[in-house]
N, C-alpha and C positions, 0 to 999 in steps of 0.2 A: 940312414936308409928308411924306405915304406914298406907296410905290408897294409892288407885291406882293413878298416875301421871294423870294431866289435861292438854292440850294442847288448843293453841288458835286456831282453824276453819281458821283466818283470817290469822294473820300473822306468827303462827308455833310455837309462845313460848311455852315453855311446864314449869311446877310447880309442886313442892309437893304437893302445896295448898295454893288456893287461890282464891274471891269470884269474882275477875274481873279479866281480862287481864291489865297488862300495858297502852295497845291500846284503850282498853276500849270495848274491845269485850268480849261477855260471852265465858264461858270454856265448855269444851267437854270432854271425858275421851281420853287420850293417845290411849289406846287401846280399841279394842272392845270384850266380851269374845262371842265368839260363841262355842255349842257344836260337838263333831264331830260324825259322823254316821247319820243313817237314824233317822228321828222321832221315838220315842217307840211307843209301841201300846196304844192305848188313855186307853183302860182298865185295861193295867195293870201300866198306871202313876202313882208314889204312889204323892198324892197332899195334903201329910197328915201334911205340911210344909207351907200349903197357898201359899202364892204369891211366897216366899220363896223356893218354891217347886220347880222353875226355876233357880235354882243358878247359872246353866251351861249357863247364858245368863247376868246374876250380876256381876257387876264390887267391889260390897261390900259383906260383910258378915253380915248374922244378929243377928249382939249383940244388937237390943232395937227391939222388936218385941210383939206383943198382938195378936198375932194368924190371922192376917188380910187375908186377901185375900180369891178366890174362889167364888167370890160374883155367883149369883144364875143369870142364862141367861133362860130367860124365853119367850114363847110365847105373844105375844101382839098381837089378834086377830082383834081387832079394829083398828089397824093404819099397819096390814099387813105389820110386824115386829117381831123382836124377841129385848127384852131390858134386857141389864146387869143389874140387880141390886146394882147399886155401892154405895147406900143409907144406906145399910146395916153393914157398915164398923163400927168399934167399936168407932166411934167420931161422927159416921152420915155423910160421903163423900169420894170421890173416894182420896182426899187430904190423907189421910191414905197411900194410893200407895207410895205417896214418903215423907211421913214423914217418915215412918220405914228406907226407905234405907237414908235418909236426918241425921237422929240422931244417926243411926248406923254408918255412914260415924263419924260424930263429938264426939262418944265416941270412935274410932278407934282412933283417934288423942288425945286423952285428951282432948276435950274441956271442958272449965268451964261451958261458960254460951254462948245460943242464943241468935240471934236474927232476928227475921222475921218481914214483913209487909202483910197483911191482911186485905180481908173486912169481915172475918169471919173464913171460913172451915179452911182454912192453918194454922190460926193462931192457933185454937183449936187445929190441930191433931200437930204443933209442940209444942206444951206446953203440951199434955199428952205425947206424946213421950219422950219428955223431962223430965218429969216426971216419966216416966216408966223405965230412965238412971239414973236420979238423977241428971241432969243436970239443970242448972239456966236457965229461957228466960227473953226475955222480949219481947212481941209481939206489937207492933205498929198496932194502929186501928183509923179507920175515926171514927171521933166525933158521927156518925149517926149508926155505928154498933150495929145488932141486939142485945138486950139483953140477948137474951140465950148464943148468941155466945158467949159475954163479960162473963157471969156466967161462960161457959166452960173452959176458957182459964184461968181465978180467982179461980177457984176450982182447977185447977191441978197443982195449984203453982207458975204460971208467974206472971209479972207484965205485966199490959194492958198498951198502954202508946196512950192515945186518941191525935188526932189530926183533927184541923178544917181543913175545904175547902174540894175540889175533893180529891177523891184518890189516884190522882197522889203527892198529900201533903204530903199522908203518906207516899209513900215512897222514899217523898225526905228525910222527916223528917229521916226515920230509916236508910237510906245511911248515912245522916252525922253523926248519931251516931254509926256507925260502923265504919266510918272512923278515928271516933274519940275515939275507942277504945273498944268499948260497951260491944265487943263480937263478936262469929263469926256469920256471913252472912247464915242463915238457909235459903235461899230465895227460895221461889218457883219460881222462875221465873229466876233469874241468876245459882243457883246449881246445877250443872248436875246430883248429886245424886239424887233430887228430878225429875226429866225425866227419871231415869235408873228405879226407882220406878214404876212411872206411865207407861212405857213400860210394864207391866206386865198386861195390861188390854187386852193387844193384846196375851200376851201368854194365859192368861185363856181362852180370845174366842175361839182360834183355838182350843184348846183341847176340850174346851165344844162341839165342833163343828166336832170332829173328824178328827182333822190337817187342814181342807179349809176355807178358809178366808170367810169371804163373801163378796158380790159385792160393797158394799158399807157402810159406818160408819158414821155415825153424829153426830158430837160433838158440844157442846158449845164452844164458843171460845173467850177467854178473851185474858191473857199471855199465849194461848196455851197450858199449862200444859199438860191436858189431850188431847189434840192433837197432839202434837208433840213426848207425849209418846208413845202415838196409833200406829204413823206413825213410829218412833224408833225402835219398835217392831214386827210389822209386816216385818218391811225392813231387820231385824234381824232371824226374822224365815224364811222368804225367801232365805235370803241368806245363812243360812243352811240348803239349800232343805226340811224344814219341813212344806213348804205352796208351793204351784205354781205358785202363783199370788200375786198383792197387792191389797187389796180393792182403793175401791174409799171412800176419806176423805173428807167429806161435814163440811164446818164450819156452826154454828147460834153464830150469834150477836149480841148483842142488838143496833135496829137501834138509833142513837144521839153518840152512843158509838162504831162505828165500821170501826175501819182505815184497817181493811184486807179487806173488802168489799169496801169502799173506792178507796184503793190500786188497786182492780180488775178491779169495776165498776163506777168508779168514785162518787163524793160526792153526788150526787142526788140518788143513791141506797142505801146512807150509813145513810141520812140523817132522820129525826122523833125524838120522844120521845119514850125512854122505860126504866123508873127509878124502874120498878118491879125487870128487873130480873139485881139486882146489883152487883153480884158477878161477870160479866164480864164487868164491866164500866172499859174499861181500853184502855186512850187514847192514848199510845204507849208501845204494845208490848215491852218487852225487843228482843224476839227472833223473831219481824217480819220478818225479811230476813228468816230466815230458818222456819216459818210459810209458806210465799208466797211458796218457794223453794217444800216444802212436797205438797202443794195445785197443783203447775206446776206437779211434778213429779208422782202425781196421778191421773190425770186428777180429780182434786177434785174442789170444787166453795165453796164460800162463802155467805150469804143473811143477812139482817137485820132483825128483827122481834120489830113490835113496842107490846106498853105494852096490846094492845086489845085482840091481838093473842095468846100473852102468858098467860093471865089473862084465855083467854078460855079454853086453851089446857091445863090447872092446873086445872080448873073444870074436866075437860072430863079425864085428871089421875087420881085424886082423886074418881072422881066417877067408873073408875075400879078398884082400891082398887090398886092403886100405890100413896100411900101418900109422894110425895116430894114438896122441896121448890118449892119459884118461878123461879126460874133462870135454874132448870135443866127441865122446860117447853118450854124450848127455844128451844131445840134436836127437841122434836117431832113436835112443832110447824115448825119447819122449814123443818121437811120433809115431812109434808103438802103442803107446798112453793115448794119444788123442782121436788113433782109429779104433783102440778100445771102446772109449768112452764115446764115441760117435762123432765127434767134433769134427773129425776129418771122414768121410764115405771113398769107397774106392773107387769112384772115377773120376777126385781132384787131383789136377799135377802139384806135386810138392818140390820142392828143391829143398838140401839139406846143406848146409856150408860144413864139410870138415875143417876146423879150424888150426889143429896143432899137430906136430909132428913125432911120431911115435920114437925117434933119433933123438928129441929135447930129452925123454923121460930115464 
């Protein structure tokens, strides 16, 4: 079987498939698919397809699908916002985005069996996906992962494969068993299917939105996932005249854990504790360069948030009846931080993606 050609960013190799470059750089697809013509009319989109419903922008097709996407954009009155609901995915996280197009990429191929590393979301939604193909995993997890997560990933058929130390252990660990034959590379963070996935948070906005962007997006930002989808996305509807603009991409952090804030503002911005929200403890990016690169290109910033801020601003969700984890406290936490500090004024539209579901924790 085919799936579409991957080419290297860096130095132009191109591959049927494959989970690294030679070089040691991550992949990109060869091509890019944009649609042609004006935007359709927002009303009469038929989005009865989910995220799916955007194919004319997918470099995959979807053969392993659970009806995902569409998640529900809603008013947030108290933080003078509007937030995606991406909590609502059929695994509990926005990780959904690009497990469908991740697993539908690797039964497009015949694969046997995955393999992912994870502090949780990713590795859940590739092990039901995988399960939703009939395909084998086997998901690599820090020794310290949530227990439900560990249930979710056990109940859909994978093998969990625990490992001590940071996170960056796990995924040495499940590198070398890929390299050593394990299976293929399902990685959120090196697979470009998993970014052509998560680009789809930027088509639902604009369409909830009636084709205009908004002024500005605040993501969590670990491996970027859902950042560098956002920015994928958006940069893709623009350049099919279906947007005018690109928003502005605001990273949060967790400060102890933050080399793109770092990278900005040196290690004294980067610097604290915040072992709450641990699903972005991630001490080097795979795709920092093309993290930084979307941050320059949009005039977007990056901040750290220690565990105080976020401990609060999971009170103050919770108590308006948005029950998610700790780690996607971080988004709104931090764009408290940037109407502090001025970066954001109060008459920009913001959108905030909640990301995870207060049920995983």
């Amino acid at each position: 079987m085919t799936a579409a050609p991957l080419r290297c960013p860096d130095c132009g190799a191109t591959y049927a498939d494959r989970w690294r470059c030679e070089c040691g750089h991550p992949l990109d697809y060869a091509e890019r698919p944009l649609p042609d013509g004006p935007a359709p009319d927002p009303a009469a989109f038929d989005a009865r397809d989910g995220l799916w419903s955007f194919d004319a922008f997918l470099p995959e097709s979807p053969r392993v699908t659970l009806g995902e996407g569409l998640t529900p954009l809603v008013d947030a009155g108290d933080w003078d916002a509007q937030f995606k609901l991406e909590y609502v995915f059929p695994t509990g996280s926005f990780k959904d985005r690009g497990a469908t197009t991740t697993v539908s990429r690797a039964a497009a191929l015949g694969v046997d069996t995955v393999v992912e590393d994870s502090s949780g979301n990713a590795g859940a939604a590739i092990a039901t996906y995988a399960a939703r193909a009939g395909i084998d995993a086997e998901i690599y997890v820090p020794a310290s992962v949530k227990a439900s997560k560990l249930r979710a990933i056990r109940r859909a058929g994978a093998t969990p494969v625990k490992t001590e130390g940071p996170r960056q252990a796990t995924t040495d660990a499940c590198v070398g068993a890929v390299e050593s034959g394990a299976g293929w590379y399902a990685s959120h963070a090196w697979n470009p299917a998993f970014f052509a996935g998560t680009a789809t948070v930027a088509y639902e906005t604009a369409l909830q939105r009636d084709w205009e962007a908004p002024d500005a997006v605040v993501l969590p930002l670990g491996h970027g996932t859902l950042f560098l989808g956002a920015y994928r996305g958006f940069r893709a509807l623009r350049d099919a005249g279906w947007i005018d603009s690109m928003p502005r991409l605001l990273g949060a952090q967790a400060a102890g854990h933050a080399p793109i804030v770092e990278a900005l503002h040196g290690p004294e911005a980067a610097a604290g504790d915040n072992d709450v929200a641990d699903g972005i403890q991630i001490p080097r990016p795979t795709r920092g360069d093309q993290i930084l690169d979307a941050v320059a290109d949009t005039d977007g910033d990056a901040v750290a948030l220690d565990a105080e801020a976020v401990e609060s601003e999971l009170a103050a969700l919770h108590a308006a009846g948005f029950y998610t984890e700790a780690t996607c406290a971080v988004a709104p936490a931090a764009l408290r931080e940037y109407r502090e500090r001025g970066v954001l004024d109060g008459d920009e539209d913001v959108v905030v993606p909640l990301t995870g579901s207060g049920l995983k924790t």
